[in-house]
PDBQT receptor file of N, H, CA, C and O in Angstrom, charges set to zero:
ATOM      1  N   UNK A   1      -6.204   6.992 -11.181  1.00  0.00    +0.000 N 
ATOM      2  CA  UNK A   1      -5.011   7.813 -11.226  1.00  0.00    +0.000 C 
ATOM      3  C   UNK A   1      -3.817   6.965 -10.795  1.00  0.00    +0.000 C 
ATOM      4  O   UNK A   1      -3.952   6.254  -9.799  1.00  0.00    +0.000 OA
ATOM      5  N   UNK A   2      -2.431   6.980 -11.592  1.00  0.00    +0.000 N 
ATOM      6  H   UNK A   2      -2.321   7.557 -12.401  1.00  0.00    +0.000 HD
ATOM      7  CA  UNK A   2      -1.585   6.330 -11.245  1.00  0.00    +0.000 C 
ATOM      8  C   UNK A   2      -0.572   7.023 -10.187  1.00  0.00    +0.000 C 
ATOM      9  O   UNK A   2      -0.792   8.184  -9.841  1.00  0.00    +0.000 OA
ATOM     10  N   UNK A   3       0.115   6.582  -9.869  1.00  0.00    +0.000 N 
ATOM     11  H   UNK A   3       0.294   5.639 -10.150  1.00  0.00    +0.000 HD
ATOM     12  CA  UNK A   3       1.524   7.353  -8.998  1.00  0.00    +0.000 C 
ATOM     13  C   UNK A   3       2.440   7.691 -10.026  1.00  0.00    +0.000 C 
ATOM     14  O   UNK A   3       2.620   6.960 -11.000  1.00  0.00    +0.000 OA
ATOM     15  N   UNK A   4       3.149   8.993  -9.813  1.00  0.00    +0.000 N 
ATOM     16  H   UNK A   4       3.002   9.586  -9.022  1.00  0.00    +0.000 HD
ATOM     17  CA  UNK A   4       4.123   9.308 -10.712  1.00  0.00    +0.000 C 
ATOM     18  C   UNK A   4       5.712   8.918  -9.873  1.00  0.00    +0.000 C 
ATOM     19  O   UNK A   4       6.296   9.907  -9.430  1.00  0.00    +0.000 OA
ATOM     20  N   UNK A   5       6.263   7.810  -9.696  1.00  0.00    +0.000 N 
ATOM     21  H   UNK A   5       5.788   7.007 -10.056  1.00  0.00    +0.000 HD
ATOM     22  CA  UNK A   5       7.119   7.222  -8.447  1.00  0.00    +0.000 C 
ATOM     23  C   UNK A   5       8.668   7.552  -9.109  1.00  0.00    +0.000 C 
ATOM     24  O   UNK A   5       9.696   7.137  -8.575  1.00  0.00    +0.000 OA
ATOM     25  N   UNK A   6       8.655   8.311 -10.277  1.00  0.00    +0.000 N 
ATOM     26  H   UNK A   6       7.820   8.648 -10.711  1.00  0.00    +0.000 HD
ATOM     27  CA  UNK A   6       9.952   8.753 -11.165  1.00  0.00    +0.000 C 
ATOM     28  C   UNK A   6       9.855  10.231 -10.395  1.00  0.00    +0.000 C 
ATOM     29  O   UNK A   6      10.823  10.627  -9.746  1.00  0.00    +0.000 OA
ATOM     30  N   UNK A   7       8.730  10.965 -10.494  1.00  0.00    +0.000 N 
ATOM     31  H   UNK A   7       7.944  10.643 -11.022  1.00  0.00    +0.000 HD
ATOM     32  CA  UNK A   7       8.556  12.677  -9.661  1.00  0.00    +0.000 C 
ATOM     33  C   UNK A   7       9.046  12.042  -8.406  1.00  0.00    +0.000 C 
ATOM     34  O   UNK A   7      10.252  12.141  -8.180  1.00  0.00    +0.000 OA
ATOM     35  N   UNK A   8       8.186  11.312  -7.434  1.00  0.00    +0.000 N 
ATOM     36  H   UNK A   8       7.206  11.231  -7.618  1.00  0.00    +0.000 HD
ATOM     37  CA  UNK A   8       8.123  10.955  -5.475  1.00  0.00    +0.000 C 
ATOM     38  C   UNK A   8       9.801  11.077  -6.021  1.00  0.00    +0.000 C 
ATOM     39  O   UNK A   8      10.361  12.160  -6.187  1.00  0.00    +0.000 OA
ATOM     40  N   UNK A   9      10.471   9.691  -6.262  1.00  0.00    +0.000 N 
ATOM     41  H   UNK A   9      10.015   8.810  -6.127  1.00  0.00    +0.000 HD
ATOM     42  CA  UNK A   9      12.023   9.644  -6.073  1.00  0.00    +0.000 C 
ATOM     43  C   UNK A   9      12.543  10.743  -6.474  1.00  0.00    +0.000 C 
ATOM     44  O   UNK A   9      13.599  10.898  -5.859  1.00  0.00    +0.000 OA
ATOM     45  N   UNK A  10      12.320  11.730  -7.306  1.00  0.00    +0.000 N 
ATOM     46  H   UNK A  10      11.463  11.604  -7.805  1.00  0.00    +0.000 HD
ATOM     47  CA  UNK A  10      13.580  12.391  -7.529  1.00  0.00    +0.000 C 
ATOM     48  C   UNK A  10      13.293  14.346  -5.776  1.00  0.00    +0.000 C 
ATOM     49  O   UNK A  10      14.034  15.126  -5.178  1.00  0.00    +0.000 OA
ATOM     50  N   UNK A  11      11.978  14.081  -5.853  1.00  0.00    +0.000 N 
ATOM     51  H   UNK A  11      11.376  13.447  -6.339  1.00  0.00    +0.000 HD
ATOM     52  CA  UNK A  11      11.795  15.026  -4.716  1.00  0.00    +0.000 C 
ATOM     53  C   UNK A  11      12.457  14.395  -3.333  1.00  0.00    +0.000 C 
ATOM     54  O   UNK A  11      13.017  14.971  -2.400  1.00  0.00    +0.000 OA
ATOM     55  N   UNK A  12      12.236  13.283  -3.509  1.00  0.00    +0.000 N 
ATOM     56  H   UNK A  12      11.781  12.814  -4.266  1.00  0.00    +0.000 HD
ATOM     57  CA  UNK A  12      12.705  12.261  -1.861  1.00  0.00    +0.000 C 
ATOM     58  C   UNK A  12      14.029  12.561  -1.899  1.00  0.00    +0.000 C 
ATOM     59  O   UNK A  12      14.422  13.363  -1.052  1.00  0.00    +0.000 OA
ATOM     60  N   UNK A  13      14.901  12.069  -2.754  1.00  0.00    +0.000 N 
ATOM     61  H   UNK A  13      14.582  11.418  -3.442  1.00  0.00    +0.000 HD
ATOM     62  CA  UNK A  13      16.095  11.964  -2.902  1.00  0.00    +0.000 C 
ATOM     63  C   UNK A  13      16.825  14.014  -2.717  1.00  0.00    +0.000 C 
ATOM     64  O   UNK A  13      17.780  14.401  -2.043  1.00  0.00    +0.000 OA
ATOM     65  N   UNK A  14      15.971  14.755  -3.525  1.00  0.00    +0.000 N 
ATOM     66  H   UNK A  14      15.196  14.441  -4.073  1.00  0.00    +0.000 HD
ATOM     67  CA  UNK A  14      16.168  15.961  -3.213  1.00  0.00    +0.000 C 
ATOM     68  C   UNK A  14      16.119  16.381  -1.704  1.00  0.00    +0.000 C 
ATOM     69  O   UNK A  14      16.975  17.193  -1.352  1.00  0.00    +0.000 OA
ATOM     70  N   UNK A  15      15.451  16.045  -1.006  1.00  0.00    +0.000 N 
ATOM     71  H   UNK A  15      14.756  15.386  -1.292  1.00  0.00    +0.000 HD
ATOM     72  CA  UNK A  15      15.177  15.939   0.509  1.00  0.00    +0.000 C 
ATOM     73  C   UNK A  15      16.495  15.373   1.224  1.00  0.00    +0.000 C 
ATOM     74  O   UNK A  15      16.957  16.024   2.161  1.00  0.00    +0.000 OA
ATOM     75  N   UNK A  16      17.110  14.200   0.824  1.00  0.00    +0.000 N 
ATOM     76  H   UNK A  16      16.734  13.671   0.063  1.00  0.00    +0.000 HD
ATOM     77  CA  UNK A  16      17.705  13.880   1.387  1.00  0.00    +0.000 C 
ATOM     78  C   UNK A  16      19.174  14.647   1.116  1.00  0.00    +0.000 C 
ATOM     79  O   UNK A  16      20.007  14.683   2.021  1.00  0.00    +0.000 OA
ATOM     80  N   UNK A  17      19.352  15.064   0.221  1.00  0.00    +0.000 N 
ATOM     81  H   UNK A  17      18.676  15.035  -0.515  1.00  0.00    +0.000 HD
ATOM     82  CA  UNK A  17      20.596  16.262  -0.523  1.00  0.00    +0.000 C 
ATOM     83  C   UNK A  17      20.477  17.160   0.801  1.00  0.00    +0.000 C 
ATOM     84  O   UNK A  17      21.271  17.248   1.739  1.00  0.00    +0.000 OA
ATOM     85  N   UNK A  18      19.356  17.743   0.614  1.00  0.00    +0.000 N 
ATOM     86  H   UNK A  18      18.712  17.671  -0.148  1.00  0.00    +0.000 HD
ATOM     87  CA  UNK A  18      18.868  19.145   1.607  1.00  0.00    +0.000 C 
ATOM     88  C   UNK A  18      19.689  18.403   3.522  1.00  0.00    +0.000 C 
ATOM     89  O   UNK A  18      20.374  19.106   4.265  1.00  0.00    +0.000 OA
ATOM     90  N   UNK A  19      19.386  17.233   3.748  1.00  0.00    +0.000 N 
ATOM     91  H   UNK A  19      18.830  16.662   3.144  1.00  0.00    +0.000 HD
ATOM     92  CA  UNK A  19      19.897  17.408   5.575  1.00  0.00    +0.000 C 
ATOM     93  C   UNK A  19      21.094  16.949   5.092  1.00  0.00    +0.000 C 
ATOM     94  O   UNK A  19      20.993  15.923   4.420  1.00  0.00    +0.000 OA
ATOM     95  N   UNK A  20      21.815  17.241   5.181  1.00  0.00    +0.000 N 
ATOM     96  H   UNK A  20      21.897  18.075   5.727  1.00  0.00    +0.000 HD
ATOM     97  CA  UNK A  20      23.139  17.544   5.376  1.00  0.00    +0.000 C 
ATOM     98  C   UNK A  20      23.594  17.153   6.654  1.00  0.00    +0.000 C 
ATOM     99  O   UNK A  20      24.509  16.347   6.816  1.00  0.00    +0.000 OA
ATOM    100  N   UNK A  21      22.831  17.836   7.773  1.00  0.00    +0.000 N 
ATOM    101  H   UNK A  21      22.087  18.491   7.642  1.00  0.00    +0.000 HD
ATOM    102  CA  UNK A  21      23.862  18.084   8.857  1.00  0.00    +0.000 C 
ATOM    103  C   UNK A  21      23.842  16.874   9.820  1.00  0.00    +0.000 C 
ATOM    104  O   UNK A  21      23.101  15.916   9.601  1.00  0.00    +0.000 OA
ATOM    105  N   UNK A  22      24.891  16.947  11.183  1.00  0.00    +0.000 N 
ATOM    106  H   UNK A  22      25.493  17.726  11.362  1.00  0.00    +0.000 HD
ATOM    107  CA  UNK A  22      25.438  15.704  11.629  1.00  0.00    +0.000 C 
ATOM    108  C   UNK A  22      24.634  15.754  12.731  1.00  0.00    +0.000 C 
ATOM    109  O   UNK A  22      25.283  15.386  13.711  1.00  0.00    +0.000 OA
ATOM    110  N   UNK A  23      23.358  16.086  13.047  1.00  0.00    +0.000 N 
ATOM    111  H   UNK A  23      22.831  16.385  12.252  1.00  0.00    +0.000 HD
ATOM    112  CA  UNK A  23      22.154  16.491  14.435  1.00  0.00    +0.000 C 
ATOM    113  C   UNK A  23      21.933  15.235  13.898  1.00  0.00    +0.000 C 
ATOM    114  O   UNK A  23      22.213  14.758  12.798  1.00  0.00    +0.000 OA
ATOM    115  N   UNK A  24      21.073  14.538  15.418  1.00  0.00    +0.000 N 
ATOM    116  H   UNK A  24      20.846  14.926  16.312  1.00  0.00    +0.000 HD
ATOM    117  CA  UNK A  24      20.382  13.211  15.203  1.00  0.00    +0.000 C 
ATOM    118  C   UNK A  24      19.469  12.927  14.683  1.00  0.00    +0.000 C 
ATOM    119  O   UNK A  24      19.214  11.729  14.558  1.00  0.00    +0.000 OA
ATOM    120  N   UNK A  25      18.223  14.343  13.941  1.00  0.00    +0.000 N 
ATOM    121  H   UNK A  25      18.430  15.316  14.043  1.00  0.00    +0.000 HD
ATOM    122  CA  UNK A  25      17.384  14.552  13.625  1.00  0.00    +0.000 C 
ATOM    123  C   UNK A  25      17.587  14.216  12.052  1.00  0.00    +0.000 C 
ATOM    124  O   UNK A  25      16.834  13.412  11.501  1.00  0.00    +0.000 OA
ATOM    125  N   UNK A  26      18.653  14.873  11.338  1.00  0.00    +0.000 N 
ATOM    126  H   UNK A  26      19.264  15.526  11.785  1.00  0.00    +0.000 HD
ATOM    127  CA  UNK A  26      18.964  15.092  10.158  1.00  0.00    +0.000 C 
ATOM    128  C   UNK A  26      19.294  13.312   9.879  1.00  0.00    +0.000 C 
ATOM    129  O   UNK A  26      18.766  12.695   8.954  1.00  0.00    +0.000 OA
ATOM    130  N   UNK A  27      20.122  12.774  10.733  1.00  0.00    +0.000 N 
ATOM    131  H   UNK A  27      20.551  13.275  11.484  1.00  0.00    +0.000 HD
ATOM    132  CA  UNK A  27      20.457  11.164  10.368  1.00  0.00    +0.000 C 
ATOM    133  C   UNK A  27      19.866  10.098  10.536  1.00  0.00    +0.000 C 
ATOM    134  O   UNK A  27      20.246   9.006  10.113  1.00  0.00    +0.000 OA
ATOM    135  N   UNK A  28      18.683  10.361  11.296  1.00  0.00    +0.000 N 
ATOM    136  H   UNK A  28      18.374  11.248  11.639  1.00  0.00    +0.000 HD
ATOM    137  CA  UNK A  28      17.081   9.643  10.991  1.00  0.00    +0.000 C 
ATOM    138  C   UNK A  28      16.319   9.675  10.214  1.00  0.00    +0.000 C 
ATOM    139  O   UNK A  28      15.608   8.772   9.774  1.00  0.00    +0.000 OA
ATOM    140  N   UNK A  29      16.412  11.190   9.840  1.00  0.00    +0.000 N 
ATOM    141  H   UNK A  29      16.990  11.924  10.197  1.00  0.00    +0.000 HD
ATOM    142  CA  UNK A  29      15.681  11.567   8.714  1.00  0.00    +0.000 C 
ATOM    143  C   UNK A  29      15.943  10.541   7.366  1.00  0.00    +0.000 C 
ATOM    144  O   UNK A  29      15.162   9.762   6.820  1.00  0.00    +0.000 OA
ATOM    145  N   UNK A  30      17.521  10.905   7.030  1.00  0.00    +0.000 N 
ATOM    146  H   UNK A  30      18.155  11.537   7.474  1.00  0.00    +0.000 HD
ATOM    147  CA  UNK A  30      18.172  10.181   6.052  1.00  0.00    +0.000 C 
ATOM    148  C   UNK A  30      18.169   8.773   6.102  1.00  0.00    +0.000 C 
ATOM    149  O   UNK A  30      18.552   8.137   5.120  1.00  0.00    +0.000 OA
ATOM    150  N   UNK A  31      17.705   8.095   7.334  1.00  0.00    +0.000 N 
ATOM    151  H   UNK A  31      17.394   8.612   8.131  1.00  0.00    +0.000 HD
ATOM    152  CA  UNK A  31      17.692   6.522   6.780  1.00  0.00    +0.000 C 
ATOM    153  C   UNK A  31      16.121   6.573   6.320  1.00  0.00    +0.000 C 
ATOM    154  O   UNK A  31      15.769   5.995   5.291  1.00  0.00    +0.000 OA
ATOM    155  N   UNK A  32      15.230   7.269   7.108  1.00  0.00    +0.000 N 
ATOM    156  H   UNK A  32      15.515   7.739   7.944  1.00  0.00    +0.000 HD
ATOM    157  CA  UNK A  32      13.619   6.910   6.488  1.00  0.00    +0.000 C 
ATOM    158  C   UNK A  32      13.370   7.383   5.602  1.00  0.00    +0.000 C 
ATOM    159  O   UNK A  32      12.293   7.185   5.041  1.00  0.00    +0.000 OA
ATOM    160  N   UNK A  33      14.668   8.523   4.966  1.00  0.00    +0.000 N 
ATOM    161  H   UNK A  33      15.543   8.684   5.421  1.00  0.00    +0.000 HD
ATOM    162  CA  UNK A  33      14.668   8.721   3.363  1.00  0.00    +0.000 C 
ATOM    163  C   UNK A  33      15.014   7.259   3.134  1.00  0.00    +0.000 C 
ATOM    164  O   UNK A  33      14.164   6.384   2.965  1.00  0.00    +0.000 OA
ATOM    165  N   UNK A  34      16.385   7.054   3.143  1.00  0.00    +0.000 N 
ATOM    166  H   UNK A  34      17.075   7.765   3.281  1.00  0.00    +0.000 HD
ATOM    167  CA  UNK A  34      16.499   5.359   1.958  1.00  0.00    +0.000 C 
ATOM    168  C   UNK A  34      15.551   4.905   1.940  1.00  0.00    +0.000 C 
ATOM    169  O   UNK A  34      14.828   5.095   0.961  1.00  0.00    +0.000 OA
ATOM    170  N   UNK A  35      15.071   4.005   3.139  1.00  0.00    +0.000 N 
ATOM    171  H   UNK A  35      15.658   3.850   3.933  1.00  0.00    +0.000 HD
ATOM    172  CA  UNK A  35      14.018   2.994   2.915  1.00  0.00    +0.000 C 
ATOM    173  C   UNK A  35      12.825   3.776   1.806  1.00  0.00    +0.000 C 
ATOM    174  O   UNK A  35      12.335   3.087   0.912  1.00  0.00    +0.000 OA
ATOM    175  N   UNK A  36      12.510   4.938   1.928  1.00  0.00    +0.000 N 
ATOM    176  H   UNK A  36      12.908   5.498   2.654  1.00  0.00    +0.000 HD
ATOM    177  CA  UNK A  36      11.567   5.247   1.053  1.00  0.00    +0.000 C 
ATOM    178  C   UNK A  36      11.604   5.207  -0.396  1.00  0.00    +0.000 C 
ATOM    179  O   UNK A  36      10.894   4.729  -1.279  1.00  0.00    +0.000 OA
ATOM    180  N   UNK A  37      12.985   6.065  -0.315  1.00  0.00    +0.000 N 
ATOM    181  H   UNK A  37      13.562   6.453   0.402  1.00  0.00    +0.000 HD
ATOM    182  CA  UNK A  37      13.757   6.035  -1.771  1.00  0.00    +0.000 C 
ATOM    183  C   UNK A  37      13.554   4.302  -2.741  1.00  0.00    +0.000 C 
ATOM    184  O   UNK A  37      12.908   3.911  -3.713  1.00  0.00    +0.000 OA
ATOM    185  N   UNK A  38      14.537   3.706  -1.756  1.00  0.00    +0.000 N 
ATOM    186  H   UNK A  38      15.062   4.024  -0.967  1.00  0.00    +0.000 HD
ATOM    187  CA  UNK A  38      14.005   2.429  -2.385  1.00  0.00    +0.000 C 
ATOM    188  C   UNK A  38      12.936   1.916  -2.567  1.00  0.00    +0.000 C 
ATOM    189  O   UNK A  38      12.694   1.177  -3.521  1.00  0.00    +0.000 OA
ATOM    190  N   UNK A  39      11.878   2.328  -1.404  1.00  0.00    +0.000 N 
ATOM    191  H   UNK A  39      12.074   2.928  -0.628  1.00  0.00    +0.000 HD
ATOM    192  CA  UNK A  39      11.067   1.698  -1.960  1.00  0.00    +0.000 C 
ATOM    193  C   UNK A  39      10.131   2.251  -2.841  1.00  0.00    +0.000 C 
ATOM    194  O   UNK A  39       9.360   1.415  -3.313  1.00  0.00    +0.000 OA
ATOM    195  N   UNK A  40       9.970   3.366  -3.193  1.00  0.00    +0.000 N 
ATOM    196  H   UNK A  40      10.596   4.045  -2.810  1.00  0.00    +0.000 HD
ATOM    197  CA  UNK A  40       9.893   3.909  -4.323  1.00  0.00    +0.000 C 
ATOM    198  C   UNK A  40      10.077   3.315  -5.636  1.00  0.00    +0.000 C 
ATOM    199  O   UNK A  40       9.228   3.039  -6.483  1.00  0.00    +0.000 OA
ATOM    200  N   UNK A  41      11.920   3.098  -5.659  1.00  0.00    +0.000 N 
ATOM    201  H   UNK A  41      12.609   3.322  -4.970  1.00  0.00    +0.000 HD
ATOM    202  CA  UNK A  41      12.472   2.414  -7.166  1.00  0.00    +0.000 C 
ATOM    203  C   UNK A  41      12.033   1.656  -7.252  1.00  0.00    +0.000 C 
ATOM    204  O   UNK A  41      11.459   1.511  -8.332  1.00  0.00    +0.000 OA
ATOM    205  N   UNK A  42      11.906   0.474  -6.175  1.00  0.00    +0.000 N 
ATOM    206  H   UNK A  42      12.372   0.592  -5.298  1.00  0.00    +0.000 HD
ATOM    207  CA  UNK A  42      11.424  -0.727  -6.723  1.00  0.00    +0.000 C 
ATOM    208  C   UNK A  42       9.937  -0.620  -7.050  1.00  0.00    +0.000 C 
ATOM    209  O   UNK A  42       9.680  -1.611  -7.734  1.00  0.00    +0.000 OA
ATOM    210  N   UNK A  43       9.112  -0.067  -6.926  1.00  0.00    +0.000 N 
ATOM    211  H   UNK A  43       9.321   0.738  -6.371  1.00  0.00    +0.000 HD
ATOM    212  CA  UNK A  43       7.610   0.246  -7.274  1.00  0.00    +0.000 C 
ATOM    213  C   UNK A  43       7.888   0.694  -8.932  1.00  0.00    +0.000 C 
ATOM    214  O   UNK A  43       7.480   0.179  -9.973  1.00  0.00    +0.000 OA
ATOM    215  N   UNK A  44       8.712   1.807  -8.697  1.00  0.00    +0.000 N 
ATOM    216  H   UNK A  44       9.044   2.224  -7.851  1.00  0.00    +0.000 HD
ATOM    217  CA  UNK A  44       8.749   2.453 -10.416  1.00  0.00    +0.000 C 
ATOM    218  C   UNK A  44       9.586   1.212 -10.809  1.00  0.00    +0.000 C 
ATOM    219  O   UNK A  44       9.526   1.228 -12.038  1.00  0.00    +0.000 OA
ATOM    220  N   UNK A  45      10.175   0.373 -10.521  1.00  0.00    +0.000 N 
ATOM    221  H   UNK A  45      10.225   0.360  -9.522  1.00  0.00    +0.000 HD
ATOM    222  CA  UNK A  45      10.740  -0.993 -11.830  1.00  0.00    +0.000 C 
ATOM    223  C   UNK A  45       9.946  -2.238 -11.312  1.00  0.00    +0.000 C 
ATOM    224  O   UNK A  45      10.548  -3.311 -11.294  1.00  0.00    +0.000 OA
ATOM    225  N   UNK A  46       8.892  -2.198 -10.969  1.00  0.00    +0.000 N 
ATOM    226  H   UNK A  46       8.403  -1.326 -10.984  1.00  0.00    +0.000 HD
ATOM    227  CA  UNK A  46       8.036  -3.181 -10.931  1.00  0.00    +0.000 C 
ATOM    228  C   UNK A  46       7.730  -3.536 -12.248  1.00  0.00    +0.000 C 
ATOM    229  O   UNK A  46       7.456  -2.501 -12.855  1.00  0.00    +0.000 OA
ATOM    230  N   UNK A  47       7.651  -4.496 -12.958  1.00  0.00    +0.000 N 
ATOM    231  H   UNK A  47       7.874  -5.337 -12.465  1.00  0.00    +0.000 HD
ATOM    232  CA  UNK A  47       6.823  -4.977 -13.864  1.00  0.00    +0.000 C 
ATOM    233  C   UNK A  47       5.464  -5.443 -13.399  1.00  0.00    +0.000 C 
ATOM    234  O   UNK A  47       5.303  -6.134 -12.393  1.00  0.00    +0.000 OA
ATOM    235  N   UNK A  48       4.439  -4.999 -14.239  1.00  0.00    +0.000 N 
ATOM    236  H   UNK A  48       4.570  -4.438 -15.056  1.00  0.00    +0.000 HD
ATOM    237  CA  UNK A  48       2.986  -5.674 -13.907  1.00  0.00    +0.000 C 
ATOM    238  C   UNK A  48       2.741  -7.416 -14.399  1.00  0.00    +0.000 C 
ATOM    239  O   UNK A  48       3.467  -8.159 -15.060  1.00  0.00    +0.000 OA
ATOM    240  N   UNK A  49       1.753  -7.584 -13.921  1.00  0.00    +0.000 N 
ATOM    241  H   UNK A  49       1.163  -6.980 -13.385  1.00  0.00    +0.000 HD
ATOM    242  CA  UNK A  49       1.647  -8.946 -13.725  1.00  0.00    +0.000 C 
ATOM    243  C   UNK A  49       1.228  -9.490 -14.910  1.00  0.00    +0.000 C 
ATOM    244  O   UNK A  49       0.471  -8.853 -15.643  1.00  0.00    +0.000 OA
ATOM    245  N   UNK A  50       1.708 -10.823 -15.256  1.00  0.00    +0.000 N 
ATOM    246  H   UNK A  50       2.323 -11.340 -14.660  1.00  0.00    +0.000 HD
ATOM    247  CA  UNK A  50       1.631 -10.936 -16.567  1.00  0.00    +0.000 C 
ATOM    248  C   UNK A  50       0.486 -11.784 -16.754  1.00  0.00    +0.000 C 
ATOM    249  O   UNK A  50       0.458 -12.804 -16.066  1.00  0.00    +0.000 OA
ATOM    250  N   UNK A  51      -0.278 -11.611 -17.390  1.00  0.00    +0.000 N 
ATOM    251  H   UNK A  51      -0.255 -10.782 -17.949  1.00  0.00    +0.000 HD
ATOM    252  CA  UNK A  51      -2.039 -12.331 -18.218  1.00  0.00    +0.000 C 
ATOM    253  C   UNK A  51      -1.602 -13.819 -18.333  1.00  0.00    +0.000 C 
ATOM    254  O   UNK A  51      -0.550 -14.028 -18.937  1.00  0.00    +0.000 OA
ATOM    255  N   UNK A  52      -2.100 -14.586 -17.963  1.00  0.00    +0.000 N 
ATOM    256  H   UNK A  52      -2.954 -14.416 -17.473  1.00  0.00    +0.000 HD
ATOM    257  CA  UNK A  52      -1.761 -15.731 -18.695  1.00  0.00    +0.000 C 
ATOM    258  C   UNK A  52      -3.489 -16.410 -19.839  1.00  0.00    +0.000 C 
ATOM    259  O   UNK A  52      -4.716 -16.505 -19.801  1.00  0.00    +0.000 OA
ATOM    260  N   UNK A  53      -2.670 -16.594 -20.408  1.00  0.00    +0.000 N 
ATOM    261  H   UNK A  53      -1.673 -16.517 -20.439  1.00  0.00    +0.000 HD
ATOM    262  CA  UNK A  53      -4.057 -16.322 -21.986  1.00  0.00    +0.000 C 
ATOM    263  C   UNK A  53      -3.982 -18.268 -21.797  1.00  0.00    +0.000 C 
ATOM    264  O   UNK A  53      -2.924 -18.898 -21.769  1.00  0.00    +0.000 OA
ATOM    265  N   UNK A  54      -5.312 -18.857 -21.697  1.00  0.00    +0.000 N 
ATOM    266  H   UNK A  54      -6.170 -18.345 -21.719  1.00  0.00    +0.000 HD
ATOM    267  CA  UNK A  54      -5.668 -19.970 -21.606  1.00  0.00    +0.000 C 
ATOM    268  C   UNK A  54      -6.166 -20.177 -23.206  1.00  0.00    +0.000 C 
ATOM    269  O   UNK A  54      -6.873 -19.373 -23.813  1.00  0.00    +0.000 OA
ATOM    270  N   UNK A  55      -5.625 -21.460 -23.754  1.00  0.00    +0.000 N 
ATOM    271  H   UNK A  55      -5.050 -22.113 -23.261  1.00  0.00    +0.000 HD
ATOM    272  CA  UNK A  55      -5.756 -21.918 -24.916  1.00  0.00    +0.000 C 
ATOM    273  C   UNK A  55      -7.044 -22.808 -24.842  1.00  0.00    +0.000 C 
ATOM    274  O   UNK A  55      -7.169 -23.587 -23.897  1.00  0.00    +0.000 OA
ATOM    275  N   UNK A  56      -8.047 -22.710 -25.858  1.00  0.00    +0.000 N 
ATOM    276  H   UNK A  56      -7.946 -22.077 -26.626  1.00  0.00    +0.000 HD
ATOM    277  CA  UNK A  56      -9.346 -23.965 -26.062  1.00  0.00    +0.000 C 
ATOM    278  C   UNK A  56      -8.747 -25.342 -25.737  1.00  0.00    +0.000 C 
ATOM    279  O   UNK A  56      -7.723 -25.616 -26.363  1.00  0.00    +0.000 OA
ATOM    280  N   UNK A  57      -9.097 -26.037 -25.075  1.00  0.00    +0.000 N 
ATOM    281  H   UNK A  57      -9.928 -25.814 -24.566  1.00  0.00    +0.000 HD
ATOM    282  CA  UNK A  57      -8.723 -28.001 -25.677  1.00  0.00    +0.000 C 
ATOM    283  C   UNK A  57      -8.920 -28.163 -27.098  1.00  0.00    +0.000 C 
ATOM    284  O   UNK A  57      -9.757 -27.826 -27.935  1.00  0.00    +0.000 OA
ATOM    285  N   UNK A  58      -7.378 -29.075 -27.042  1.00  0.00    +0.000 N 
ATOM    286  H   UNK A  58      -6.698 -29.349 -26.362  1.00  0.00    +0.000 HD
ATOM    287  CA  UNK A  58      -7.675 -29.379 -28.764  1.00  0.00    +0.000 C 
ATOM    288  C   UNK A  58      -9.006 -30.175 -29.120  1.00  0.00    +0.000 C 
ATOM    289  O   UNK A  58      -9.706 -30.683 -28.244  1.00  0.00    +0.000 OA
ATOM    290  N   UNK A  59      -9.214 -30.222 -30.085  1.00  0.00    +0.000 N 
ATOM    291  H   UNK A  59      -8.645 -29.810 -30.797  1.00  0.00    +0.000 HD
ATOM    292  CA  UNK A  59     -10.905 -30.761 -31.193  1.00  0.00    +0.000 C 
ATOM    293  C   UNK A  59     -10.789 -32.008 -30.868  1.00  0.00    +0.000 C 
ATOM    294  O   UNK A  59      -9.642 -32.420 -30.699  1.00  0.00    +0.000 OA
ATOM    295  N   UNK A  60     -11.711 -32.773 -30.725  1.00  0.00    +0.000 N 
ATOM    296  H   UNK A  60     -12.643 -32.439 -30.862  1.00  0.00    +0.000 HD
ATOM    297  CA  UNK A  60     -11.613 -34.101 -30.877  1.00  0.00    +0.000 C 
ATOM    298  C   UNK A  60     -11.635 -34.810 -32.729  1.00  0.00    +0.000 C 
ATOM    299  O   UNK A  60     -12.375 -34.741 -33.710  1.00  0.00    +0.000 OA
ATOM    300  N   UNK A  61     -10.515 -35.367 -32.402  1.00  0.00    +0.000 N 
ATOM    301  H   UNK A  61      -9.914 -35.424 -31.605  1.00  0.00    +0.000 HD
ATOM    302  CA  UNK A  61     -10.332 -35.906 -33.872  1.00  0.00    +0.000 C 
ATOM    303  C   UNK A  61     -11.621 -36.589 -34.630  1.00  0.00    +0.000 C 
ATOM    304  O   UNK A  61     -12.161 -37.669 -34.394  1.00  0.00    +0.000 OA
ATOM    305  N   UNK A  62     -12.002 -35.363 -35.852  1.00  0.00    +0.000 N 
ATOM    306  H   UNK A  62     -11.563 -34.485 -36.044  1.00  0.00    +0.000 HD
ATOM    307  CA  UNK A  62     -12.529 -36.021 -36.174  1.00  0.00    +0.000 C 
ATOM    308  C   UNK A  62     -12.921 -37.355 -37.484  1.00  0.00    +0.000 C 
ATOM    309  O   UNK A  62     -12.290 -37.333 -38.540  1.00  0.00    +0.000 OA
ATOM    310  N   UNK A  63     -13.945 -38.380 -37.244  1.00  0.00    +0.000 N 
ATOM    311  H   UNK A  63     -14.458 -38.397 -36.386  1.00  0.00    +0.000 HD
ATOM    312  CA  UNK A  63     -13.647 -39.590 -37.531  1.00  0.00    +0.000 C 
ATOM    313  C   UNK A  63     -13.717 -39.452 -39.370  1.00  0.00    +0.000 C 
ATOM    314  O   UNK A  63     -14.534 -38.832 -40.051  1.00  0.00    +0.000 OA
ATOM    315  N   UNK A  64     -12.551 -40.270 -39.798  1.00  0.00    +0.000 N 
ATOM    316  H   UNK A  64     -11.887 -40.773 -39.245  1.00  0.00    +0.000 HD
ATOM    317  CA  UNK A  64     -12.653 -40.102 -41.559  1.00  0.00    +0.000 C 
ATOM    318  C   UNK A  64     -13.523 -41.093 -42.364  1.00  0.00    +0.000 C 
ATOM    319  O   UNK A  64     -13.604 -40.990 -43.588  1.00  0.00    +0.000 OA
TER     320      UNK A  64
């Protein structure tokens, strides 16, 4: 099963809409939203790792 990290960010980010207010609770909250948020995006724009495809050795020339 994969992560759906386009759904997580847009609920996280909804979360962080929701505290609003200027309590110390609400402005803690909102930074361990960012860090999440981001790190979220950068998960959903990760590119996967790329294959590297190994070629045969060339033939040994053969004699005419």
């Amino acid at each position: 099963m994969t992560s759906d990290f386009s759904a997580a960010r847009i609920h996280l980010e909804r979360a962080y809409h929701y505290l609003r207010g200027n309590d110390e609770t609400s402005r803690s909250t909102c930074e361990a939203l960012d860090l999440l948020i981001e790190t979220v995006a950068e998960a959903q724009h990760r590119r996967p790792e790329a294959g590297v495809l190994e070629f045969p050795p060339p033939a040994a020339p053969r004699p005419a």
